[in-house]
C-alpha positions, -999 to +999 in steps of 0.1 A: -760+044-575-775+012-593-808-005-588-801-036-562-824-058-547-865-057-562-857-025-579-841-008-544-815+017-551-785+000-540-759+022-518-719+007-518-717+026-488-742-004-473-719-024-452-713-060-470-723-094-455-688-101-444-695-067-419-728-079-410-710-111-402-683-092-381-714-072-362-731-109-356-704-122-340-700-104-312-736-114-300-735-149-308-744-145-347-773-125-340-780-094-352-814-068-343-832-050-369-823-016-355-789-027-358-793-036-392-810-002-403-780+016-382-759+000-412-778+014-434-801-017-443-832-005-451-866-026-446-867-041-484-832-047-477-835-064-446-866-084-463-850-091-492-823-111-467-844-131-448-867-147-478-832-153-493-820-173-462-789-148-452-813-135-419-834-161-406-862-146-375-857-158-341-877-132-321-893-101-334-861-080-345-840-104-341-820-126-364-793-153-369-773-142-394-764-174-423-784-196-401-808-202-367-795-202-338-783-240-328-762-236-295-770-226-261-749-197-265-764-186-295-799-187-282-796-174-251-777-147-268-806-138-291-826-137-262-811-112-239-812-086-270-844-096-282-857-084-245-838-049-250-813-027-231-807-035-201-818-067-201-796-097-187-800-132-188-812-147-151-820-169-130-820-209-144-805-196-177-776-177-156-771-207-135-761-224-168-741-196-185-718-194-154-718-234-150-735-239-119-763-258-131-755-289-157-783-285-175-797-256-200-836-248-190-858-258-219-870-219-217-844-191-215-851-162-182-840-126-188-840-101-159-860-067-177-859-030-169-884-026-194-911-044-198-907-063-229-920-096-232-911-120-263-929-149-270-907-180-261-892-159-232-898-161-197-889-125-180-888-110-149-893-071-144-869-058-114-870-019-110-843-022-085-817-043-096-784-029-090-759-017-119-733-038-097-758-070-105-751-077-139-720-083-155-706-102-191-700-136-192-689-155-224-704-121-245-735-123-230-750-095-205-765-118-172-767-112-133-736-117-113-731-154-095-747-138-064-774-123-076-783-153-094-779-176-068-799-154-046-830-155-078-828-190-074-828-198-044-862-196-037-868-224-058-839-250-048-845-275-020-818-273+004-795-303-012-794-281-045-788-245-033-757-259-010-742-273-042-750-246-067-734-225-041-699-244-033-701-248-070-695-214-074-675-206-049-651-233-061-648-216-097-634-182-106-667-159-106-677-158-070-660-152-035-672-151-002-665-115+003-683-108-031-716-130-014-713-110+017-714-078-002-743-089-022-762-101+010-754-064+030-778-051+001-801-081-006-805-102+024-810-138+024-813-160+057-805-193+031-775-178+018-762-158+052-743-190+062-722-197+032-707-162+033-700-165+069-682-200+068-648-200+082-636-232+061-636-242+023-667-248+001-676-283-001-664-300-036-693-327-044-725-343-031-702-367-002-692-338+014-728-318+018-744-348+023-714-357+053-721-318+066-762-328+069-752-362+081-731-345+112-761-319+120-789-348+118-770-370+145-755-343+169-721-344+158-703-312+156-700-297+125-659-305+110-644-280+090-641-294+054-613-292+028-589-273+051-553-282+056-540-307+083-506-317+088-497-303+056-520-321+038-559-313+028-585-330+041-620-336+034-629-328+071-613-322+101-630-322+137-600-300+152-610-302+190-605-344+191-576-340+156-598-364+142-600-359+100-629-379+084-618-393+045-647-393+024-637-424+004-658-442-026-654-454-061-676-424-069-659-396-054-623-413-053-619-434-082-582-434-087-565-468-074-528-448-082-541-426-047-542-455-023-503-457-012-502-422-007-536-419+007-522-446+032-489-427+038-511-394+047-525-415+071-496-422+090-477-389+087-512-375+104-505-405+128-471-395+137-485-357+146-512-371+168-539-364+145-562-395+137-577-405+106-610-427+095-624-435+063-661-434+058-675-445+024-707-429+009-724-467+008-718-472+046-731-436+052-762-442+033-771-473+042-760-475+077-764-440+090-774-446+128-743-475+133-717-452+116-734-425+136-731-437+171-693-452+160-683-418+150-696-403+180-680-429+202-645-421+187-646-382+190-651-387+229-627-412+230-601-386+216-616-361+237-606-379+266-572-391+249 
């Protein structure tokens, strides 16, 4: 043994800083003070390393190892275990770890079984969340896509939860049947009818906003993104074989498209099935014209 840091007996068993690094990087470059005495670290030690820069405090017992925490990742990391076992990142801060919400909240949300309540955290204490409710995403412990959509949804208008939730059934983390299982437990009368759709998620704001343009004005709702004459199109009012093409600079910005959006057009022709172009300007700004003109062709092909 030899005398190490302020006169501590130094132990060479003590894992080095290269170890402590290994440890920290599977959370993000955080490490917790009972993780550190598991090592064999003991307070003076651990002292000794933060007023010499190599642990620097982010929450009580919690520390960036080499440096603070700078990245999303990194913080919401240190949050998570600064809340303890069990805990999982939630709601606004899980919408942004799976990628469903572009932003980061300013304050990170962790779901507790305990109550444990850091300063700089917002936490929410569920007795009854399920073991099948929380999952690992990029190393970090948070609520599945469903549950999280169904956390948020309480406080999304409309226009936001029916994106957030085509969003994420347009990645790789959520299905349909997944939603449905989720809602047999935890029902939820906003998020019923996007398990129970028949057609593909919507892929942007056009296409929502084309779904509550349809429902506003009495049209009957098309089925969007499904395939038509062996092609796929943005919707498709199958009783009149009438497909709608959301066009616009902002949704359909590539001028290489237009011949072969045009040729699309014409092979659809050639099977019967008809084709329009609506642009998100003409929908917005003229909603009652394109309305009644839209209406007007569906019953002419209903009588074709």
């Amino acid at each position: 043994m030899a005398l190490g840091h302020q006169g501590c007996i130094w132990n060479p068993s003590v894992p080095s800083r290269h170890e402590i690094a290994a440890l920290a990087a599977r959370q993000h470059n955080n490490v917790t003070r009972d993780q550190l005495l598991e090592l064999g670290y003991g307070p003076q030690a651990i002292k000794y390393r933060a007023r010499a820069g190599l642990l620097h405090r982010v929450y009580p017992g919690v520390y960036g190892v080499g440096k603070p925490p700078t990245t999303p990742l990194e913080k919401a990391a240190a949050a998570v275990i600064a809340c303890g076992a069990g805990a999982a990142l939630s709601h606004g801060s899980a919408m942004a770890l799976w990628g469903f919400a572009k932003r980061w909240p300013t304050t990170f949300e962790v779901t507790v079984q305990r109550d444990r309540r850091p300063r700089g955290i917002t936490v929410h204490r569920s007795r009854t969340i399920h073991r099948r409710d929380l999952t690992s995403h990029l190393g970090i412990r948070v609520t599945t896509p469903a549950r999280t959509l169904f956390d948020c949804a309480p406080n999304l208008s409309d226009t936001a939860l029916t994106r957030a939730v085509n969003d994420a059934l347009q990645s790789n983390y959520l299905t349909r049947s997944q939603l449905a299982e989720f809602l047999d437990r935890r029902p939820s009368k906003r998020l019923q009818p996007f398990a129970t759709a028949t057609d593909g998620p919507t892929r942007s704001e056009f296409e929502d906003a084309f779904l509550a343009f349809c429902e506003r004005y009495g049209l009957p709702r098309p089925k969007v993104n499904t395939i038509v004459a062996g092609h796929e199109a943005d919707a498709y009012f199958e009783a009149e074989r009438l497909i709608v093409e959301l066009d616009g600079w902002r949704f359909h910005s590539s001028r290489a498209s237009f011949e072969d959006d045009r040729d699309r057009d014409a092979n659809s022709l050639v099977q019967g099935i008809g084709t329009i172009r609506l642009t998100w300007e003409r929908m917005i700004a003229k909603p009652e014209p394109e309305a009644d003109r839209l209406h007007k062709i569906l019953r002419m092909r209903r009588g074709a």
